[in-house]
N, CA, C and O atoms as a Tripos MOL2 file, in Angstrom:
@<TRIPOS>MOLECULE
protein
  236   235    59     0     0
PROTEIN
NO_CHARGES

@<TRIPOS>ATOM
      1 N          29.9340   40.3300    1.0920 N.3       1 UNK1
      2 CA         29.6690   41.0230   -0.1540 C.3       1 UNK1
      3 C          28.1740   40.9580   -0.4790 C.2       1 UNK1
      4 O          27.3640   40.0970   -0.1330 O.2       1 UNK1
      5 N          27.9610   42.2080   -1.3210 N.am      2 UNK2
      6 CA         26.3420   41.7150   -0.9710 C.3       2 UNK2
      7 C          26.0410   41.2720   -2.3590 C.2       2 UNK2
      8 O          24.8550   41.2940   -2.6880 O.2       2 UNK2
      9 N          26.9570   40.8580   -3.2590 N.am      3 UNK3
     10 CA         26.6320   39.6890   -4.6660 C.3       3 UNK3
     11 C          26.5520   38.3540   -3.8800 C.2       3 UNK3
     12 O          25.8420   37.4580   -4.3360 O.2       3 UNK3
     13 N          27.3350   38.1440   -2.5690 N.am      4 UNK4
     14 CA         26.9850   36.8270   -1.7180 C.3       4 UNK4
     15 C          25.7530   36.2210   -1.1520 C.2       4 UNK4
     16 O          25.1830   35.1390   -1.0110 O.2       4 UNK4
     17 N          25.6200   37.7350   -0.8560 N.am      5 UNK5
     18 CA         23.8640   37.7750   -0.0150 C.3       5 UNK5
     19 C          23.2630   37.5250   -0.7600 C.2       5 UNK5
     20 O          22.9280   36.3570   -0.5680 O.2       5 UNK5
     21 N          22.7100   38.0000   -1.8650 N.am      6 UNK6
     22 CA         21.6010   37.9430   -2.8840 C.3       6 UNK6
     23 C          21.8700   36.5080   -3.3930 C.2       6 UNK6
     24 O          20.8110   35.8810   -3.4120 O.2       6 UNK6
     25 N          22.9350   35.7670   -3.8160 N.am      7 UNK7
     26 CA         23.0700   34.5280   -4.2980 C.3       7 UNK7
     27 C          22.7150   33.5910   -3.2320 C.2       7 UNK7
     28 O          21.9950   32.6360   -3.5240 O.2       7 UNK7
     29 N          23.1530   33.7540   -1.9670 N.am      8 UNK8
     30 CA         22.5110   32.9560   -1.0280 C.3       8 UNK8
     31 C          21.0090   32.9350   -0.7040 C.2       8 UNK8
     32 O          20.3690   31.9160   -0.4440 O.2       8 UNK8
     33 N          20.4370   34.4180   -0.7620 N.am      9 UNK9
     34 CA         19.4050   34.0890   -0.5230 C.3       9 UNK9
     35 C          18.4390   33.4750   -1.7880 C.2       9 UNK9
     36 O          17.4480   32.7500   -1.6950 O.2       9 UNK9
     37 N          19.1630   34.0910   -3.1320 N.am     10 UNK10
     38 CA         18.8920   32.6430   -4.5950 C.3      10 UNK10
     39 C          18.4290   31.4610   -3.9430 C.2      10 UNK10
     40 O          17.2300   31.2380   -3.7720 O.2      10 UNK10
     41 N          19.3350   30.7060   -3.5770 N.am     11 UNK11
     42 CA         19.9030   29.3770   -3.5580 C.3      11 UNK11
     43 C          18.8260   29.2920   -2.4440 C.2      11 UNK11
     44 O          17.9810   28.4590   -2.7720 O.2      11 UNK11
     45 N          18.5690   29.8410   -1.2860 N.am     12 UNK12
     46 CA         18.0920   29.3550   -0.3750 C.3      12 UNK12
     47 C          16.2000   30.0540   -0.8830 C.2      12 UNK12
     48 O          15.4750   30.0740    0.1120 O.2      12 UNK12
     49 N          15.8000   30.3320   -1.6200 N.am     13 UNK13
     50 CA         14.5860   30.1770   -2.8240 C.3      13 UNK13
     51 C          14.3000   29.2500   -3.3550 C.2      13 UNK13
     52 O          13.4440   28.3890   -3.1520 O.2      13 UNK13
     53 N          15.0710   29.4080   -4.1130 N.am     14 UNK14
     54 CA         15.1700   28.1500   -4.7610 C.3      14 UNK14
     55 C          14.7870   26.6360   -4.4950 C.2      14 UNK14
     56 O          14.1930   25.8830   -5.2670 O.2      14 UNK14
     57 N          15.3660   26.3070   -2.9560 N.am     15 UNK15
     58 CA         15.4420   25.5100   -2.3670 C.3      15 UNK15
     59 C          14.3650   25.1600   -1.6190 C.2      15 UNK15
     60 O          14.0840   24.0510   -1.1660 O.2      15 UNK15
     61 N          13.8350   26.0990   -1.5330 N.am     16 UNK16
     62 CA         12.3250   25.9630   -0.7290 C.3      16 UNK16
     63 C          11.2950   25.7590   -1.7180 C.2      16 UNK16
     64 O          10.2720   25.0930   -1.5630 O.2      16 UNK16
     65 N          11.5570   26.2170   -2.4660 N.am     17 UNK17
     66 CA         10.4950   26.0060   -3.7720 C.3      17 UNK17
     67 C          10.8750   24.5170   -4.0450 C.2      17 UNK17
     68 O           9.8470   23.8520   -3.9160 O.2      17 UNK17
     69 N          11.8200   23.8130   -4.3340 N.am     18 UNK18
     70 CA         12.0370   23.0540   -4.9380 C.3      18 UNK18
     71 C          11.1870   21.6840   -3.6480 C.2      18 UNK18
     72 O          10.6490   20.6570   -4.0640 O.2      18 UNK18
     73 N          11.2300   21.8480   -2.9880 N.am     19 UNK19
     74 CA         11.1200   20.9890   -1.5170 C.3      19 UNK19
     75 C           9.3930   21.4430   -1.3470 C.2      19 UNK19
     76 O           8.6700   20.5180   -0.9740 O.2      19 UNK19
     77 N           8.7660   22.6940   -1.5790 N.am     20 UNK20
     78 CA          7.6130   22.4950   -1.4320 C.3      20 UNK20
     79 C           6.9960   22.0920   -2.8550 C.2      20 UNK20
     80 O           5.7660   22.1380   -2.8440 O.2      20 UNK20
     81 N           7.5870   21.6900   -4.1320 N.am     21 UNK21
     82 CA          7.0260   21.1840   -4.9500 C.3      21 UNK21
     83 C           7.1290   19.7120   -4.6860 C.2      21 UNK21
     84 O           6.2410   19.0640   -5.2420 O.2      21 UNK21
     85 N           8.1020   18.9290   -3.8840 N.am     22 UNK22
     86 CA          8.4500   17.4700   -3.3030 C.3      22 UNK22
     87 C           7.1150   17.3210   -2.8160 C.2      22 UNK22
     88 O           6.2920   16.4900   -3.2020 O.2      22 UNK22
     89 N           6.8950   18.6280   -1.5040 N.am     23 UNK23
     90 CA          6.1350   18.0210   -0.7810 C.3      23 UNK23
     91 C           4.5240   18.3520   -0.9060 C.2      23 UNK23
     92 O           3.8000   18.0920    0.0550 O.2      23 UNK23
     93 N           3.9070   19.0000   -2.2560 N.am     24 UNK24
     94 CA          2.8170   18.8870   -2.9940 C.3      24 UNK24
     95 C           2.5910   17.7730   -3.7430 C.2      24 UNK24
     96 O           1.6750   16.9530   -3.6810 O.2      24 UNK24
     97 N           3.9400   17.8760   -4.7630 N.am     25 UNK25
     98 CA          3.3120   15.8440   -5.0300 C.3      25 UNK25
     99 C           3.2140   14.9130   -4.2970 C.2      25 UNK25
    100 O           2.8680   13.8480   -4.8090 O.2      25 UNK25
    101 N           3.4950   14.9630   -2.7400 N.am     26 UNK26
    102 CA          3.2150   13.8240   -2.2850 C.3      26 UNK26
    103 C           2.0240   13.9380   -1.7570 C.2      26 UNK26
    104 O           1.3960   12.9710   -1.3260 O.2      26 UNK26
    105 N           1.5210   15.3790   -1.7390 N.am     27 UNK27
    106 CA          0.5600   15.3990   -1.1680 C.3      27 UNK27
    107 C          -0.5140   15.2090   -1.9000 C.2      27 UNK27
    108 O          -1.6430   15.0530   -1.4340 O.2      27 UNK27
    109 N          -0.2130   15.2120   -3.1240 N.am     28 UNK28
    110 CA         -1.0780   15.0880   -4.3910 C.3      28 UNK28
    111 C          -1.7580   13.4830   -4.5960 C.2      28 UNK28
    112 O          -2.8980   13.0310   -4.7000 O.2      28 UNK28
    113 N          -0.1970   12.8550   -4.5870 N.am     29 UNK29
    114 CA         -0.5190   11.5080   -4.6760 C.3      29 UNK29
    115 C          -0.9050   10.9130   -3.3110 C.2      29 UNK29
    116 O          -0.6610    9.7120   -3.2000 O.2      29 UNK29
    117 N          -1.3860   11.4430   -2.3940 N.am     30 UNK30
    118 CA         -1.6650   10.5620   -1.6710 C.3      30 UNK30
    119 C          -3.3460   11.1410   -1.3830 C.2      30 UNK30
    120 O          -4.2260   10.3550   -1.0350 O.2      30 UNK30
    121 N          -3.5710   12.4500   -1.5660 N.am     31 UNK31
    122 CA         -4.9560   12.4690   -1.9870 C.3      31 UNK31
    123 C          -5.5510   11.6020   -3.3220 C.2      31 UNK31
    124 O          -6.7680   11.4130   -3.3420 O.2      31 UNK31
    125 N          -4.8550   11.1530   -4.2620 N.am     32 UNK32
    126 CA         -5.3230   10.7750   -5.0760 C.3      32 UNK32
    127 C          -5.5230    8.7610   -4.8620 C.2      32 UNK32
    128 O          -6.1580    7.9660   -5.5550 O.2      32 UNK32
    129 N          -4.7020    8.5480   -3.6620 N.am     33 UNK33
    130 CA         -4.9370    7.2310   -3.8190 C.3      33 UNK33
    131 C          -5.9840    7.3600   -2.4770 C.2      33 UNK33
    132 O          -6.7090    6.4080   -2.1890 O.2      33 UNK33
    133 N          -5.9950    8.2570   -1.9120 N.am     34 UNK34
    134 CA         -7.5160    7.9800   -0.8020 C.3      34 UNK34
    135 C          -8.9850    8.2660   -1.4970 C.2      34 UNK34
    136 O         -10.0410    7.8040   -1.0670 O.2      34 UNK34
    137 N          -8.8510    9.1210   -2.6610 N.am     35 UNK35
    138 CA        -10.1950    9.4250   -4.0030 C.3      35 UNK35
    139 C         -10.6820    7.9790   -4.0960 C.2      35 UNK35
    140 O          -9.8500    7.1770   -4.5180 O.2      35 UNK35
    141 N         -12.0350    7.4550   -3.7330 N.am     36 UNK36
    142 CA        -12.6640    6.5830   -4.8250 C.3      36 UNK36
    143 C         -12.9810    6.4380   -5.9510 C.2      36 UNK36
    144 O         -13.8860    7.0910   -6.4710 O.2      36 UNK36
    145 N         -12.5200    5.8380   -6.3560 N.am     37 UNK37
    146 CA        -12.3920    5.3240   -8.1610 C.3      37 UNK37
    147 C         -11.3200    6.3390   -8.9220 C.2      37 UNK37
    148 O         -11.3740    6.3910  -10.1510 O.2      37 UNK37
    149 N         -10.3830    7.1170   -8.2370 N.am     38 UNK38
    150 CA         -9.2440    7.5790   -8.8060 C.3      38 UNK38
    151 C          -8.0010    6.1590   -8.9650 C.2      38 UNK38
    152 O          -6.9810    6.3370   -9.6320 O.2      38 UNK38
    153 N          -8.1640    5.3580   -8.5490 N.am     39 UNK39
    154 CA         -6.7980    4.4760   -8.4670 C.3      39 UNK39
    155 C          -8.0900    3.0850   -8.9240 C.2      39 UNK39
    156 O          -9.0580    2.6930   -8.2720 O.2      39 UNK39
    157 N          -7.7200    2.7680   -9.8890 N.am     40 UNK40
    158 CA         -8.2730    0.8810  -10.0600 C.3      40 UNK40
    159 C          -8.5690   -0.1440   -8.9100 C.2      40 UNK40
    160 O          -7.6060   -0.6630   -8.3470 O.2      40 UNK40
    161 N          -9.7850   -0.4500   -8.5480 N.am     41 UNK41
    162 CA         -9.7190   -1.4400   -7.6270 C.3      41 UNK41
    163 C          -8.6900   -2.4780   -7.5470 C.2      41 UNK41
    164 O          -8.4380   -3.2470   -8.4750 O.2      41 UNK41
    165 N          -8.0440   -2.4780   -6.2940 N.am     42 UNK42
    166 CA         -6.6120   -3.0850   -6.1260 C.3      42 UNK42
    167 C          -6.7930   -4.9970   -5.5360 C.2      42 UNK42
    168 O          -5.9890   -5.9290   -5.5360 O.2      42 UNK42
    169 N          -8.5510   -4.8540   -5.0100 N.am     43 UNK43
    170 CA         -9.2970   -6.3520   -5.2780 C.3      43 UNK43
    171 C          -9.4170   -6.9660   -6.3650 C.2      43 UNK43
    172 O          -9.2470   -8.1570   -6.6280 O.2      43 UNK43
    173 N          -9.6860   -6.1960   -6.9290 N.am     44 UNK44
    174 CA        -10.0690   -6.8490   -8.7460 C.3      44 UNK44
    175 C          -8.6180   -7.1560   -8.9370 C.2      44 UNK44
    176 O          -8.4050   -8.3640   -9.0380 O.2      44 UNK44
    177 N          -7.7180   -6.5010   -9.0040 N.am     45 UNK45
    178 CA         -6.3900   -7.3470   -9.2420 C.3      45 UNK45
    179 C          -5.8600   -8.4200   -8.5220 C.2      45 UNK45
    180 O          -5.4490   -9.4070   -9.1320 O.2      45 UNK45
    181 N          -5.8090   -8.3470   -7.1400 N.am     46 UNK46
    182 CA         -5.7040   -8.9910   -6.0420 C.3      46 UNK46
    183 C          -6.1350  -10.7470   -6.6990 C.2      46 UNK46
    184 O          -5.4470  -11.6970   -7.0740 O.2      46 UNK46
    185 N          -7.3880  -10.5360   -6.5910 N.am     47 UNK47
    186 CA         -8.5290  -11.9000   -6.6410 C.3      47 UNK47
    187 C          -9.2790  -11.4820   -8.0380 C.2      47 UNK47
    188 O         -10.3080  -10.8120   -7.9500 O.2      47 UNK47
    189 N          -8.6510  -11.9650   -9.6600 N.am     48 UNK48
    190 CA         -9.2530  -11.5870  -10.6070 C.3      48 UNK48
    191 C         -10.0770  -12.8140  -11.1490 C.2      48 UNK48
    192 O         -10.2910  -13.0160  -12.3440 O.2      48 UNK48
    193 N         -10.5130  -13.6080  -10.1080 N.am     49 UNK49
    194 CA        -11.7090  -14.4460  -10.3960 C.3      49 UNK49
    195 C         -10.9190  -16.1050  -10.9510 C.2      49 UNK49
    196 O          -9.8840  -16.5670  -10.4700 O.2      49 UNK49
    197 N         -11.6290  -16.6470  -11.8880 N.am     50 UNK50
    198 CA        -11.2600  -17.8670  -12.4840 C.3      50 UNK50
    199 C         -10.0930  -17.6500  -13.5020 C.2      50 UNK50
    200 O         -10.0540  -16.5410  -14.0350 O.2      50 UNK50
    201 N          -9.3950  -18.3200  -13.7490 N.am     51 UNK51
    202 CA         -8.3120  -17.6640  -14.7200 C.3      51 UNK51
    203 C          -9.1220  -18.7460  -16.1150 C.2      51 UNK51
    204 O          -9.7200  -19.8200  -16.0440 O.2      51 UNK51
    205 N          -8.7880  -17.8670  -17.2710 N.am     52 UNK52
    206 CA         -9.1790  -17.9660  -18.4960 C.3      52 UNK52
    207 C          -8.3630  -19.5980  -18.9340 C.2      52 UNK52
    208 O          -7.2130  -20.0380  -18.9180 O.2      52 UNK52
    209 N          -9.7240  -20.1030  -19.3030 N.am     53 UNK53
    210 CA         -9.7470  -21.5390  -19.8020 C.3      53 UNK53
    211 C         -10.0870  -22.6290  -18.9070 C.2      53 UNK53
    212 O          -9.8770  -23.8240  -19.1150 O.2      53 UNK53
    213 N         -10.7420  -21.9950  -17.6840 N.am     54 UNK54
    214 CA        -11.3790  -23.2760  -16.9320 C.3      54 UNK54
    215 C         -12.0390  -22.2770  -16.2480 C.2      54 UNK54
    216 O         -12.0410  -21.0550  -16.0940 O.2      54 UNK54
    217 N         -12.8360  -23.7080  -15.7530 N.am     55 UNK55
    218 CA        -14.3350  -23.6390  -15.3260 C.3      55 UNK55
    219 C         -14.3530  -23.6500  -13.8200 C.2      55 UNK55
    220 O         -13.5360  -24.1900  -13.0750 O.2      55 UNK55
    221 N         -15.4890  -22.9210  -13.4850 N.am     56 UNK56
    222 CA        -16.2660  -22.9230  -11.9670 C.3      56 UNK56
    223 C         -16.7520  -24.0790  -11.6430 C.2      56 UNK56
    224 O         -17.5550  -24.6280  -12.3970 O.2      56 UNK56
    225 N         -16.2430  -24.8200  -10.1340 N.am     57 UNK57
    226 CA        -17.3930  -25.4950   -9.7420 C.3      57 UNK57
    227 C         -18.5820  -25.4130   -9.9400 C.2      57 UNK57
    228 O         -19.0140  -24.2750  -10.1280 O.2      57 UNK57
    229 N         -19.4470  -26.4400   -9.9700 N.am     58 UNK58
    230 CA        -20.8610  -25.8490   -9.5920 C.3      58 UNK58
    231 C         -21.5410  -26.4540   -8.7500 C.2      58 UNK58
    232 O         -21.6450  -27.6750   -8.8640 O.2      58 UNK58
    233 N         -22.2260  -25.7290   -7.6120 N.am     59 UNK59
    234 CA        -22.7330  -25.8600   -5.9140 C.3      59 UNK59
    235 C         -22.8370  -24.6410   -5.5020 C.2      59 UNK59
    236 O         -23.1780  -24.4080   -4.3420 O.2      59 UNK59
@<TRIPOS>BOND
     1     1     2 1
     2     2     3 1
     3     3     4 2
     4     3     5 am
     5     5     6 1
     6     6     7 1
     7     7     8 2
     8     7     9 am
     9     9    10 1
    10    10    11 1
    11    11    12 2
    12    11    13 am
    13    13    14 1
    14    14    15 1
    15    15    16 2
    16    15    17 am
    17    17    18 1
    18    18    19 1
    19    19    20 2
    20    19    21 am
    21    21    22 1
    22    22    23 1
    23    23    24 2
    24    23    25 am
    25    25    26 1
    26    26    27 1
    27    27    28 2
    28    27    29 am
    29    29    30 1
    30    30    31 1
    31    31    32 2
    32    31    33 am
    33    33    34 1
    34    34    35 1
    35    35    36 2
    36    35    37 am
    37    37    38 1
    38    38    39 1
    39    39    40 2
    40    39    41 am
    41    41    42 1
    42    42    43 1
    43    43    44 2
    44    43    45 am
    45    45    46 1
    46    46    47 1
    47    47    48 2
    48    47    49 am
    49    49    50 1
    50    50    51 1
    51    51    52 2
    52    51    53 am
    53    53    54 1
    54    54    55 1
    55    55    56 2
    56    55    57 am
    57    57    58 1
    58    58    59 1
    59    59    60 2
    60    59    61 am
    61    61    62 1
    62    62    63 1
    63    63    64 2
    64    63    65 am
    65    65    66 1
    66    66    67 1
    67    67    68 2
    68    67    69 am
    69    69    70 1
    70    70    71 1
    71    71    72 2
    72    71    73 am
    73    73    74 1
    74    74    75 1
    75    75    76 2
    76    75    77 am
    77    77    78 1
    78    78    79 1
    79    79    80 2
    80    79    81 am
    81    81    82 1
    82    82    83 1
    83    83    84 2
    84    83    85 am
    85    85    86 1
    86    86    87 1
    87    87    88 2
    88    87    89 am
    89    89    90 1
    90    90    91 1
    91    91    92 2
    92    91    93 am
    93    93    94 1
    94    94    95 1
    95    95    96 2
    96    95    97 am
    97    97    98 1
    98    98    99 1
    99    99   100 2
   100    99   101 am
   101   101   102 1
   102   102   103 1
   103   103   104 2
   104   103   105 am
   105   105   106 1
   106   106   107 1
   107   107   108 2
   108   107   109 am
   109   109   110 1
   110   110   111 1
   111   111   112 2
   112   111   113 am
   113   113   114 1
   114   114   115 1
   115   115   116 2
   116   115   117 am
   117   117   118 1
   118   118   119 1
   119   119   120 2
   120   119   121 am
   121   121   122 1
   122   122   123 1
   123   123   124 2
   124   123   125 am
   125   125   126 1
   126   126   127 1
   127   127   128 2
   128   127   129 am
   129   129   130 1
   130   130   131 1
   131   131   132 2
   132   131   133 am
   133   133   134 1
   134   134   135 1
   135   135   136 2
   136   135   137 am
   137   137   138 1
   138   138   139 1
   139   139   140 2
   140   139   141 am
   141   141   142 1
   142   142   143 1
   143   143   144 2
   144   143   145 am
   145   145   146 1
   146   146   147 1
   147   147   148 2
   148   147   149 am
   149   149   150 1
   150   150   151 1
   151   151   152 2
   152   151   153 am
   153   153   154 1
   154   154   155 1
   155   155   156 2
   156   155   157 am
   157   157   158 1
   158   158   159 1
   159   159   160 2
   160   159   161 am
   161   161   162 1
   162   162   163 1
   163   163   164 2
   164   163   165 am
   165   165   166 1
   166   166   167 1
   167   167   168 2
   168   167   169 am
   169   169   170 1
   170   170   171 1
   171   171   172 2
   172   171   173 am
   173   173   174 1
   174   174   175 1
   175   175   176 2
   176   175   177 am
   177   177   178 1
   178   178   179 1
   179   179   180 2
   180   179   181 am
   181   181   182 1
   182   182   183 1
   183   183   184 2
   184   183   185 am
   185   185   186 1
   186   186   187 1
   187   187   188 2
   188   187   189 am
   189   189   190 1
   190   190   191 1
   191   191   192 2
   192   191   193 am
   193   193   194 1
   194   194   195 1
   195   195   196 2
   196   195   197 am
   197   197   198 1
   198   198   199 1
   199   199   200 2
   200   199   201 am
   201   201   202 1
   202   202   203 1
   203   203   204 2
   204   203   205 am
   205   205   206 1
   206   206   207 1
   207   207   208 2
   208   207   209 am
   209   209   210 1
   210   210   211 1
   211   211   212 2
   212   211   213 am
   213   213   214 1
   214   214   215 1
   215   215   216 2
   216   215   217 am
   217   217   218 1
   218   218   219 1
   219   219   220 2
   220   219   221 am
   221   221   222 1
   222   222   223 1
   223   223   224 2
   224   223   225 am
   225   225   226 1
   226   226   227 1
   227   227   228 2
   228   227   229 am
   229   229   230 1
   230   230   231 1
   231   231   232 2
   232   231   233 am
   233   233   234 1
   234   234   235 1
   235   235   236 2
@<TRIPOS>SUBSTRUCTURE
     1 UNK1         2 RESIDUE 1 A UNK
     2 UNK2         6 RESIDUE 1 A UNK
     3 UNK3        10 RESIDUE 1 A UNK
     4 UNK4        14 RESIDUE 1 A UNK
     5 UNK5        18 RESIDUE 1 A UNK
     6 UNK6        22 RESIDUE 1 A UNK
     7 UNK7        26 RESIDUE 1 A UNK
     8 UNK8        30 RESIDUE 1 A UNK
     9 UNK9        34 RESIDUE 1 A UNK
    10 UNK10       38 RESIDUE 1 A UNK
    11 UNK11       42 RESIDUE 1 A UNK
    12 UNK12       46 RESIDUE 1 A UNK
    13 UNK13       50 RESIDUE 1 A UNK
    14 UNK14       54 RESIDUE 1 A UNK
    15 UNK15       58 RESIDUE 1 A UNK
    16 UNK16       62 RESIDUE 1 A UNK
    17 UNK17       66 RESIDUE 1 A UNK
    18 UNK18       70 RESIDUE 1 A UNK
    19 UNK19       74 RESIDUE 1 A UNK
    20 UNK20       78 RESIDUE 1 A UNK
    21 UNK21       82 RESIDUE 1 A UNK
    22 UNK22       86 RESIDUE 1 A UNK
    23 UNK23       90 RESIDUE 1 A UNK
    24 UNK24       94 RESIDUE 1 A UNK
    25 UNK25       98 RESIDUE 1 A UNK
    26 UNK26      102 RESIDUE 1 A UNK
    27 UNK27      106 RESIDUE 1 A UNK
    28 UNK28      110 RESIDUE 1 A UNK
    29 UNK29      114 RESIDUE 1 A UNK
    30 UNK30      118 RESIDUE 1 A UNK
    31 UNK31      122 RESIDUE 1 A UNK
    32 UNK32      126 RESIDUE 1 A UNK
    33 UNK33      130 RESIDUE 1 A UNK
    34 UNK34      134 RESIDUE 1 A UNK
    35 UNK35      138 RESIDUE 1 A UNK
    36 UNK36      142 RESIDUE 1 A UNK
    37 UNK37      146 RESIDUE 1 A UNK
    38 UNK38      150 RESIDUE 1 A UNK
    39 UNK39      154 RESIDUE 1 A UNK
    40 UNK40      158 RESIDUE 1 A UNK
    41 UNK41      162 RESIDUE 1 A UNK
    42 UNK42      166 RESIDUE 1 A UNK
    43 UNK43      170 RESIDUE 1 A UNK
    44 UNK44      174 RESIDUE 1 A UNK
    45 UNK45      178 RESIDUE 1 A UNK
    46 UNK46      182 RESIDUE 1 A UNK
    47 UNK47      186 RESIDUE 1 A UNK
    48 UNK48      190 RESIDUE 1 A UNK
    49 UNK49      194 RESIDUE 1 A UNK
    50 UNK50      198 RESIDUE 1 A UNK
    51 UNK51      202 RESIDUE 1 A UNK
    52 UNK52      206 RESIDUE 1 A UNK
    53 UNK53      210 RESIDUE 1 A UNK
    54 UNK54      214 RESIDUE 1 A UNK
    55 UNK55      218 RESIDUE 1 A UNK
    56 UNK56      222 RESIDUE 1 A UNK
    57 UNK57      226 RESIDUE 1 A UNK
    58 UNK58      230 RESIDUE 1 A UNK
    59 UNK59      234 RESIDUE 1 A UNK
C-alpha cells in the first residue's frame, strides 16, 4: 500500500536523523574535551595542592 511506503520511509527519516543527531553530540563532545581551556584542568583537580589548614614543609 503506498500509505505503507510513505510511513516506512517516515520512520526510516526519522531514524536517521535521530542517530545523526547521537552521532553529532558525540562528536561535539569530544571536540570539546580535545579544545584547550574548554574543559577545567583535570590536574588542578587531580593534585589540588596542600589541603586547607596545614602547612608546607619548608626546604
Amino acid at each position: 500500500m503506498p500509505c505503507d511506503a510513505i510511513r516506512m520511509q517516515m520512520e526510516l527519516a526519522f531514524g536517521a536523523l535521530e542517530m545523526q543527531q547521537r552521532m553529532l553530540s558525540g562528536a561535539w563532545q569530544l571536540a570539546l574535551w580535545w579544545m584547550p581551556g574548554a574543559v577545567p584542568a583535570l590536574s588542578a583537580q587531580a593534585h589540588p595542592g596542600t589541603p586547607a589548614g596545614k602547612r608546607r614543609a619548608k626546604g
